[in-house]
N, C-alpha and C positions, 0 to 999 in steps of 0.2 A: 378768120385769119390768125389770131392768137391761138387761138386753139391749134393749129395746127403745127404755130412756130413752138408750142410747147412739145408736141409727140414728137416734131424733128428733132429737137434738143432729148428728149425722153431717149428718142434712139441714140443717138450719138453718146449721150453717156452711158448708156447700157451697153453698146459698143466697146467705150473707153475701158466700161469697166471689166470685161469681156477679153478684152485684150492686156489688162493689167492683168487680170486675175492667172489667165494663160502663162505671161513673163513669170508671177510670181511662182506657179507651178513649174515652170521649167527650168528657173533657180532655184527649186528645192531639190527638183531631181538633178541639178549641178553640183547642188552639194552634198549631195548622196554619193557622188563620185568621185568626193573631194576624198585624199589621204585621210586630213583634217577630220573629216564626220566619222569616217570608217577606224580612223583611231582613238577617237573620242568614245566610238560604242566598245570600245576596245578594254575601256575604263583608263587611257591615258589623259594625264590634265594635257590643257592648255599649254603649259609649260613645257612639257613633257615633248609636245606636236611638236612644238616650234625648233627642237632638238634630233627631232625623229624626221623633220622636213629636210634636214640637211644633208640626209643620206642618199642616196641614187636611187633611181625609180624601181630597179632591181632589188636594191635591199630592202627599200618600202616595202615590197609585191611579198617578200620570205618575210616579216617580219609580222605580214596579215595573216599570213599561213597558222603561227602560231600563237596561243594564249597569251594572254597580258603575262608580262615577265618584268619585274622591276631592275632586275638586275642588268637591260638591255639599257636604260636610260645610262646608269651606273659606268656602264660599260663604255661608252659616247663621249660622258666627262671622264674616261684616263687619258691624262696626259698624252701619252704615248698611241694612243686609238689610230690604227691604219685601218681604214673600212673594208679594202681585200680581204683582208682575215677573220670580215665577222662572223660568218658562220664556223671561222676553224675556233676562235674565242670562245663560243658557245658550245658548240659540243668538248673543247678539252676542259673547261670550265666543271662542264658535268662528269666528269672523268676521273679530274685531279682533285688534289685536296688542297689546291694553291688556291688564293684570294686572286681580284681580278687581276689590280697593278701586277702579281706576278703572271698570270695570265697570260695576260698583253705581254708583255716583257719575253715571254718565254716561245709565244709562236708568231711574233716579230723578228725574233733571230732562225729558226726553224726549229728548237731543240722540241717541240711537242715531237718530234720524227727522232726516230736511231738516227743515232750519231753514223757518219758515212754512207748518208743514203739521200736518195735524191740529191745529189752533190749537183754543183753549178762550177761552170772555169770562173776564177776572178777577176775582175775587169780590173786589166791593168792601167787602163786609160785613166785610173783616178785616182792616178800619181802618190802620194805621202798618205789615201785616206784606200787603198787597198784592203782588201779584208780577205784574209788565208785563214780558213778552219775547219773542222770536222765536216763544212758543208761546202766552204768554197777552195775552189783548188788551182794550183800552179802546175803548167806541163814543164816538161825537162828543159825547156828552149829559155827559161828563164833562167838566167845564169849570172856569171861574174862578171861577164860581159860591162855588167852596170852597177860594177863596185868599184870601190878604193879600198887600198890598203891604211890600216889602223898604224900608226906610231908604237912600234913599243912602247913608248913613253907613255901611253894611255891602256895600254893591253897587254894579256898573259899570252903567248905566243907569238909566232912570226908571221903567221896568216890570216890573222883577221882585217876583216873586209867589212865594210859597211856602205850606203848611197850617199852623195856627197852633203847632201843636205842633211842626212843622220850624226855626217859624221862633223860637219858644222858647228850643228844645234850640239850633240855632245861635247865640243871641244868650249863652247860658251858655258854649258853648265859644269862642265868640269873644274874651269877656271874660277868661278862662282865657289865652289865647294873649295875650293883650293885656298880661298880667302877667308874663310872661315874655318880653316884647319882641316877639312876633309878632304879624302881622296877615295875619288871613283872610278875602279878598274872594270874593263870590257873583259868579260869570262869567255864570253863566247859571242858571234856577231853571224854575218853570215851563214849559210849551209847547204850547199847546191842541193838539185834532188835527189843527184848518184850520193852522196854521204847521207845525207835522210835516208832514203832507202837501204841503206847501208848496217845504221843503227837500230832503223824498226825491225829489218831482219833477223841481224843477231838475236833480238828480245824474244822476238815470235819464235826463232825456231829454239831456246836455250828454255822460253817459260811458256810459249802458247800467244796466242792470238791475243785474247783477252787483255793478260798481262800485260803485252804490246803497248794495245791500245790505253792502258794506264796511264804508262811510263812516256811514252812517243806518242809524236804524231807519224801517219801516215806519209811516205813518200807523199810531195808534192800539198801536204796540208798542215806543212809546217811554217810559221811565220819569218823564222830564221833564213826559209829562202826568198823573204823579201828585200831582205838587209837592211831593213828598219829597225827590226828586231834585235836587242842586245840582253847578254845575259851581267848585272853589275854588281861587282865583288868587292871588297877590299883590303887592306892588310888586315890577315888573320881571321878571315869572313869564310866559311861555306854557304853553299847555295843556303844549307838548312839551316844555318845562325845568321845567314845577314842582316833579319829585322832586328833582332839583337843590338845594333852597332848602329852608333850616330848617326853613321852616314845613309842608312835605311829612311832614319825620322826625317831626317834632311827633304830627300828625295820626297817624300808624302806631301811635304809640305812645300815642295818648290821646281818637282820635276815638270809641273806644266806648264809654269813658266817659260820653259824652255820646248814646248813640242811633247813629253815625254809623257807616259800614262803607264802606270802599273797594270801589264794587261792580262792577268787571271789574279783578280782581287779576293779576296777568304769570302766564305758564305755566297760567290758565284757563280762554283761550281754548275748547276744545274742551266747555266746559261752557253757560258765560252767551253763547255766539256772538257776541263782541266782544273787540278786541283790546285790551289793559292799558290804562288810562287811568287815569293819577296822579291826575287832576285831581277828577273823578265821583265823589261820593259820596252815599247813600242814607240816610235816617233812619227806621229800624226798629224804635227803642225799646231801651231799654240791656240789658234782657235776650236779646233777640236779636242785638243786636250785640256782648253780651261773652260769647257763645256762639261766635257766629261767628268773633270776633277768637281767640278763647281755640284755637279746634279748625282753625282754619285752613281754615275752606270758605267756600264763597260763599251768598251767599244764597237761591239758586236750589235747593243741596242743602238747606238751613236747611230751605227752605219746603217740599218735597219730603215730608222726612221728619216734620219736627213740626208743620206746618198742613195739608198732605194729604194725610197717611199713611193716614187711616183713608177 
């Protein structure tokens, strides 16, 4: 009788272990399957997985494709990282001579692409954080419709126009400057699309296309026909001396307080496709402008990353 309660026990564990040993093999082959192992033989750490698990099954799947790349981890922690774009990050990466930060920074806004190509309409539905540039654009329908007229008292002409909330927020930072002995004049504010089109003409047909596109924006991918947009002067100031003048320093240091962003900042060129201009400023609303002021981007990245990230 013993004897035999022993060989039923003898089966039963030879069984048990039969069956564990089975579990144990088909959770090695689970994890053969895992990202985890398949990145691990990749030569990524540990550390590394747990970085690389955050990305979508699809970019996991492109990134088995190719070789250990350290510069993909690299790439993960910028700041500014939108996953849509990782495979255009990695080939313009390989391309340009830019590091990654500008990288990212630069096929976030579209500039890896000629300027006026692949263009998008601008969604006007997002009020004060609108974005008009070389890539996004305004049809003829947007007009004056949805301006005010500027005060002399704050402006060089009879016809400047700006959105009431531009012309608000400048009327607060005006008075601000005023009490500190400066004064901030609107050079220039609105500018429907029939005058845009008007002035890239002239350029185009007098120096060439090129040239044009220097000097001007393009009918309709001008900011000016947002009426956000002002150009700020002051007594004795050209566009090309205003940094020159108190009331330039002023503004660096306090236009975002009020909404207000320097919007083609020096050495950004290769972003907003326009060269520095002191004078230009934009009215975005004081959260996005003491964002922008605070972190040192343009608003091209702003909008990139926190109105059409998703």
């Amino acid at each position: 009788m013993k004897k035999r309660s022993f060989v039923v026990i003898g089966i039963v564990v030879g069984i048990i272990a039969l069956i564990l040993g089975i579990l144990y093999i088909i959770k090695i082959i689970n994890y053969h399957k895992t990202y985890e192992y398949k990145f691990l033989k990749l030569d990524y750490t540990k550390e590394d997985v747990k970085k690389l698990d955050t990305l979508s099954t699809e970019t996991k799947d492109y990134i088995l494709t190719l070789e250990k790349n350290k510069d993909i981890i690299s790439l993960i922690d910028e700041k500014y990282f939108i996953e849509k774009h990782f495979k255009e990050y990695l080939d313009y990466y390989k391309e340009s001579d830019y590091d990654l930060t500008d990288v990212v920074a630069i096929v976030n806004v579209g500039a890896n692409k000629e300027f006026y190509t692949d263009t998008k309409k601008s969604d006007i539905s997002k009020g004060e954080l609108i974005l008009t540039n070389k890539f996004y654009t305004l049809d003829n329908t947007y007009n004056s419709d949805q301006m005010i007229n500027v005060s002399n008292q704050y402006s060089y002409g009879e016809n400047q126009m700006v959105t009431e909330q531009t012309y608000n927020a400048f009327l607060n930072m005006f008075n601000k400057a005023k009490e500190e002995g400066l004064t901030l004049i609107i050079n220039s504010s609105f500018r429907s699309f029939e005058e845009q089109e008007e002035i890239y003409n002239d350029y185009k047909s007098s120096r060439g296309e090129e040239y044009a596109d220097s000097i001007a924006a393009r009918p309709g991918h001008s900011e000016h026909q947002t009426g956000m947009a002002i150009d700020i002067q002051t007594y004795g100031s050209r566009a090309d001396t205003f940094e020159e003048f108190d009331e330039f320093k002023w503004l660096q240091e306090n236009a975002y307080k009020y909404g207000f962003i320097l919007r083609y900042p020096k050495d950004k060129e290769y972003l907003t496709g326009y060269d520095y201009e002191s004078w230009h400023y934009r009215y975005v609303g004081v959260d996005a402008a003491t964002y922008i002021h605070e972190n040192n981007i343009t608003f091209d990245e702003y909008y990139a990353y926190f109105v059409e990230k998703d």
